[in-house]
N, C-alpha and C positions, 0 to 999 in steps of 0.2 A: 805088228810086233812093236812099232813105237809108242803104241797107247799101252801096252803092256809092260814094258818101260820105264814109262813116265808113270802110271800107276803106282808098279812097286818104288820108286822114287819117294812116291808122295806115302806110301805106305810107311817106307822108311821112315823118313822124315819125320811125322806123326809120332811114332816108336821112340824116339831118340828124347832122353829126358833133357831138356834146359840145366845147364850148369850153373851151380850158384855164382859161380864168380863170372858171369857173360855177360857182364854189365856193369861197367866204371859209371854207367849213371845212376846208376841205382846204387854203388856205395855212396856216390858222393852227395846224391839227394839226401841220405841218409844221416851223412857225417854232418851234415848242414845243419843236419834237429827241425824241432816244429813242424816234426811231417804226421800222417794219420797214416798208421799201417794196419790196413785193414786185410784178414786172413780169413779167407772160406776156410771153417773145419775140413783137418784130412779126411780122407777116405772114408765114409761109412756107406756099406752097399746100402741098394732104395732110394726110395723116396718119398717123403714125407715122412710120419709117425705112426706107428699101430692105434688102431681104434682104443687099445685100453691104455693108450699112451698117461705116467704119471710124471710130472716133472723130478718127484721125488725119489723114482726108482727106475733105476740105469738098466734093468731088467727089462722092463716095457719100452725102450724107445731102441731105434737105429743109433748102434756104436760104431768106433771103429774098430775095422779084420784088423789083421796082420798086415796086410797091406797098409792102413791107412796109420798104424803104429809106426812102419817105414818112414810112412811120407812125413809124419808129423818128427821123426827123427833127422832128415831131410831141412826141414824146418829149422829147426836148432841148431842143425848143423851150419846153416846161412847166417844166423843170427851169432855165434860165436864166432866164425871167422871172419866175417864182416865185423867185427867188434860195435853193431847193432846198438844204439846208446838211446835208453827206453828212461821215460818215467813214468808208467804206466800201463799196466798191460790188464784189459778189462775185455770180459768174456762173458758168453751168453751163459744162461742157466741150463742151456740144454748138457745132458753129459755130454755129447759127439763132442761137445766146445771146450766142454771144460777139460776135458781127458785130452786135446789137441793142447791145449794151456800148459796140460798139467807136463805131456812131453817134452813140450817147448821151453818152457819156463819155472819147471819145477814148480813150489807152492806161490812162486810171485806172483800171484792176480787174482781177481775182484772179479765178482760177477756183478749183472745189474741181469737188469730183464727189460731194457731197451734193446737190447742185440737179439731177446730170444725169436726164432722164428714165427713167421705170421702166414706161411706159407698152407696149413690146413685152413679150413672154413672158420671151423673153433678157434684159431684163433686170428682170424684176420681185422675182428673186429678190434682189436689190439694196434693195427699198423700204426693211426693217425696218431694214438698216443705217444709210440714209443719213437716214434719216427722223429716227434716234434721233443722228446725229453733226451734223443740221443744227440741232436743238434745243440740242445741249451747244454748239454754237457762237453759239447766239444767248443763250445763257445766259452766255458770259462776255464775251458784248461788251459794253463797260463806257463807249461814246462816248456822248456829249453829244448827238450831233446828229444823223444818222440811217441806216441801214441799209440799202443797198437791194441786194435779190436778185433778180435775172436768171435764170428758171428756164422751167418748163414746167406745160401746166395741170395733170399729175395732181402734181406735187411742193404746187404753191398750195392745189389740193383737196384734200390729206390734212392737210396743215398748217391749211389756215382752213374746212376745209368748206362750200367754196362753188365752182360753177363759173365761169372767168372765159373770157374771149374772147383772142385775138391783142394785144397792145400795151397788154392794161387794166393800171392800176395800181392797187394795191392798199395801204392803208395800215393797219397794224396795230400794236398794243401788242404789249410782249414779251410779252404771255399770250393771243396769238394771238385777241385779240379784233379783229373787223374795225371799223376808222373810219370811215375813206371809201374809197370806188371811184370812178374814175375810167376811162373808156372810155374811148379815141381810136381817132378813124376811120382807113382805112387803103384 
């Protein structure tokens, strides 16, 4: 009976979304500037891309449900009441990214194709480039206030060594050391 218990506990647990304001460290990392806020796109069910996947058409690839419209609301929502102080906000070309962007941050941001996924075969032979031109660009951004990149999990995995989820945020120094993390449910 006590493993069953402690099960539904952790069952719990699990269930229960992180509240955006459950971290005065994570405002204050924030208030400081010069931080890189890196974002796994929300919610898009799958994994990976359809075989006739085209960058150019939001048709052929994994978007996000409703759920992940949520989370990427969720999102914004963190960023406006934390009064979040950005000069930059730069997103993969994939839609799942750009439409997490376009939630979060209305028309303010910039794609590049250093954040796009590299996660199919097609395009892994892409990693070493983008990997090394997403670095030279966080090497000369020279803003006050803070960074945030809109990418995908294996782009945040190679850059911070760590696995992240759908909608987590991620905060980091330019020397790609991790701050805080933040989850939002979705």
């Amino acid at each position: 009976m006590k493993i069953v218990k402690f099960l539904f506990l952790i069952f719990i647990l699990l269930q229960t979304p992180i509240k955006v304001n459950s971290s005065e460290n994570i405002k204050t990392s924030l208030e400081q500037g010069k931080k890189l806020i890196f974002i796994r796109h929300a919610y898009a069910p799958g994994s990976g891309d359809p075989t006739n996947f085209n960058i150019k058409n939001c048709a052929t690839q994994r978007n996000l449900n409703q759920r992940g419209k949520d989370q990427a609301q969720k999102i914004k929502f963190f960023f406006q009441k934390n009064n979040v102080q950005v000069d930059h906000v730069v997103s993969s070309e994939w839609c799942r990214c750009k439409e997490t962007a376009s939630i979060v941050f209305a028309d303010n941001y910039k794609t590049k194709s250093f954040l796009n996924s590299f996660y199919e075969e097609r395009f892994s032979k892409n990693k070493d480039r983008q990997i090394m031109e997403l670095k030279e660009y966080i090497k000369k951004w020279k803003g006050k206030k803070n960074l945030v990149l809109i990418t995908h999990y294996v782009v945040i995995s190679e850059m911070l060594n760590i696995s992240t989820t759908s909608g987590e945020i991620v905060i980091s120094d330019k020397n790609y050391n991790v701050i805080e993390r933040l989850k939002i449910s979705y």
